[in-house]
N, C-alpha and C positions, 0 to 999 in steps of 0.2 A: 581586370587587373587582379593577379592574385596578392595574396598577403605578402607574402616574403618579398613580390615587388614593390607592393609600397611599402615595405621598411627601409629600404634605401633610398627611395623619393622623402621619405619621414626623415631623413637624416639631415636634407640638402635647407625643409622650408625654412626650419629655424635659423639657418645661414642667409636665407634671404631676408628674414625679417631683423638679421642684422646689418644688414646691407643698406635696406630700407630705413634704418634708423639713423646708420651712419650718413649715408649720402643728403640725408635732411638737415644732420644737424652740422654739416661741412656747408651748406649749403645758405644756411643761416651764416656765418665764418663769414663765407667768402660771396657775400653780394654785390652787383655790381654800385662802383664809388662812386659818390654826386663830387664833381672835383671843389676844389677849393675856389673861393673868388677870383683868385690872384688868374688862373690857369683860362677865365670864361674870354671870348671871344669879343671886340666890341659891339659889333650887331646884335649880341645878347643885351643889353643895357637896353634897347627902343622898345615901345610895348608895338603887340600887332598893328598893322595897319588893314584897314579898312574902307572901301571906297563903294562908290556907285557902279552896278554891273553892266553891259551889254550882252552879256552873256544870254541866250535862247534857252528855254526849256531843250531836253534831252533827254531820251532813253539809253541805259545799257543793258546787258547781260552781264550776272556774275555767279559762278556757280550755278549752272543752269536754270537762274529763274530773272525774269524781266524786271527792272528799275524804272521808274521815270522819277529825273532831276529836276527841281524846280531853284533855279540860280536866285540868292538875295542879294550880296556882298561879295567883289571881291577881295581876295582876302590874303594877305603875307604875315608870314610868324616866323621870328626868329627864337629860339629858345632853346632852356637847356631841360633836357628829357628827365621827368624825376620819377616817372612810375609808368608801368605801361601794363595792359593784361594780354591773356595769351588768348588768339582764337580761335585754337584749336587744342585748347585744354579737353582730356577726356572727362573730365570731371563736369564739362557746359555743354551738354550736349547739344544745347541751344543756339550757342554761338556757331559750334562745327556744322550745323546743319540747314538754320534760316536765318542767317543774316548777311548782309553783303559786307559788313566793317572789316576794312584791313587787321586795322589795328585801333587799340584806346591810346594816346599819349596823353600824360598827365605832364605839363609844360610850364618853367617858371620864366622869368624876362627881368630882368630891371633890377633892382638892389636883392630882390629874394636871388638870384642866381649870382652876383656879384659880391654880396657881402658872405657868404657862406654862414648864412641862416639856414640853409637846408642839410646844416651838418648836425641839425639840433631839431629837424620836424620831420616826425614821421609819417612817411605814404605810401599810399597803395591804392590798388583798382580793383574794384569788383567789377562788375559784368557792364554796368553802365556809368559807373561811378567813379571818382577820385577821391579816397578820405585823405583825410589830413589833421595831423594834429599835434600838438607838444603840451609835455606837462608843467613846463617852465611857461610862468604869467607874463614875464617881459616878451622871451622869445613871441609868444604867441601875439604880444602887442607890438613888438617890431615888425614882425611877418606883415607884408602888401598882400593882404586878401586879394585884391584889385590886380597881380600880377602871377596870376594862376591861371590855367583852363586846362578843364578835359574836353580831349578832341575827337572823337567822332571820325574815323580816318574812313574815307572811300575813295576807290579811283581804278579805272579800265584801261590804265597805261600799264605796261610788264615790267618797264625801267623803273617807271616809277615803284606800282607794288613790292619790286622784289626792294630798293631801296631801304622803302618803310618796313619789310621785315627783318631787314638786317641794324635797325636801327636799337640799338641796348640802353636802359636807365644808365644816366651819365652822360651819352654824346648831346654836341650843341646840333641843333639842325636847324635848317632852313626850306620852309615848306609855304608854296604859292598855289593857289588855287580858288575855288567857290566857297563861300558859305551855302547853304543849300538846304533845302527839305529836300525828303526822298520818299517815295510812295511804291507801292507794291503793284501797282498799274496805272495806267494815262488818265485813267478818269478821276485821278487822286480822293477819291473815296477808299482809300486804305491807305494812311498816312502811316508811315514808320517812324520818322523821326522829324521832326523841324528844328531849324536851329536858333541856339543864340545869337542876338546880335550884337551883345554889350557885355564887357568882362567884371560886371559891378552885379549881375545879378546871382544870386543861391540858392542850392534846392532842385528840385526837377524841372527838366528843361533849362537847365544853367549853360548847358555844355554848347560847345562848339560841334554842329556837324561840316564838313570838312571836307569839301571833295577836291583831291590832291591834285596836282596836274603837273606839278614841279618836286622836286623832294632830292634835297643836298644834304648830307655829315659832314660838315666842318669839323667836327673834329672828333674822334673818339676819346671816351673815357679808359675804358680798361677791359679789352678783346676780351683776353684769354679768361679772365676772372666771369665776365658777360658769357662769356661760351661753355666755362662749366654748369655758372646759374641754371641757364638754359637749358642743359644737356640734362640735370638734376632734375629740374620740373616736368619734362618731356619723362622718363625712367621713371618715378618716383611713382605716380597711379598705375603705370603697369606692374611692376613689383608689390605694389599693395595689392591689385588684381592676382597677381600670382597667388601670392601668401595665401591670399583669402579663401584661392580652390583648392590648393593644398590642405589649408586647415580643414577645408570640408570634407575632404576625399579621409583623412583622418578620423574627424566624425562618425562618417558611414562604417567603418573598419570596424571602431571602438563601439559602434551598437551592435555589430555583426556578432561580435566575442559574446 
């Protein structure tokens, strides 16, 4: 590339790195809504249900590498979605690459989805995680600790997967299937994940693993608001990526001189 072509390339990045700033902080704006109590479904009011399994041990394939499922419980949740992570954020390359999880759902039920306490506690997911937390003393004393889980989502149905990827922070949903460990081969000598069985425990190994077999939206919070979010997260590391070879391609120029 000669010089005079990257002075016109020089022109564009700084407009990307405004781009990048804006679509972040619209992005912040416009997240998806946790609806008001008034708005929750009554099936959101019952905490999960939980039962004895018949369910057989099972292998899948997901992304070309072998699962074997070991069934505990099974398992129905009704709830309303209050945080979820991406798994194919280019930022986790870990996620994109070896793990079978659909998706994380961080899921409230019962007066936390009812009373619109979640208009006042803040959440999020990292990779395996749900935090949560408010800096109001009562909120955090009113908050049902006991009506919370992150979930752990797997499943080898196509209705179903594509369901739980359409699924956005805000909607109520209703999700039937195993509790379950999952192993990286039949001889469960490389255990991946096992699950919780109880929504009273905290910490590692708190979570619910999940394997879906049913998966319903009752009812959406807010598409179009959900689909910018989304659209913003998916854009936002590639325009960082951009900026960053731009600026270096800059760099080189500016030692050349």
């Amino acid at each position: 590339m000669k010089f005079h072509q990257f002075q016109k390339i020089r022109k564009y990045y700084r407009f990307f790195l405004g781009v990048i700033l804006a679509f972040w902080f619209v992005s912040l704006l416009y997240k998806p809504a946790i609806p008001e109590g008034g708005e929750i479904f009554r099936q959101i009011h019952q905490a999960p249900t939980q039962t004895d399994t018949q369910a057989a041990e099972f292998a899948y394939t997901r992304t070309g590498k072998d699962y074997w499922v070991e069934p505990v419980f099974d398992y129905k949740l009704y709830g309303l979605v209050v945080s979820k992570n991406h798994m194919k954020s280019l930022l986790d390359p870990y996620q994109r690459q070896f793990d079978a999880r659909i998706k994380d759902f961080c899921v409230v039920w019962g007066k936390n989805a009812t009373s619109g306490i979640m208009q006042k506690v803040k959440v999020r997911n990292s990779n395996f995680t749900c935090h949560y937390f408010s800096d109001n003393d009562q909120v955090w004393s009113d908050f049902d600790h006991e009506a919370l889980s992150n979930n752990h989502l797997l499943a080898n149905n196509p209705l179903v997967i594509k369901t739980l990827q359409r699924v956005e922070v805000g909607d109520q949903i209703k999700l039937g299937g195993l509790l379950a460990n999952y192993y990286q081969d039949r001889s469960k000598k490389d255990l991946i994940r096992a699950t919780s069985t109880t929504r009273t425990d905290t910490g590692n190994g708190a979570c619910e693993t999940f394997f879906v077999q049913e998966a319903e939206i009752l009812k959406r919070s807010t598409p179009l608001r959900s689909a910018f979010f989304n659209l913003v997260q998916i854009l936002f590391p590639w325009l960082l990526a951009l900026w960053m070879v731009l600026w270096a391609i800059e760099f080189r120029w500016e030692l050349k001189k």
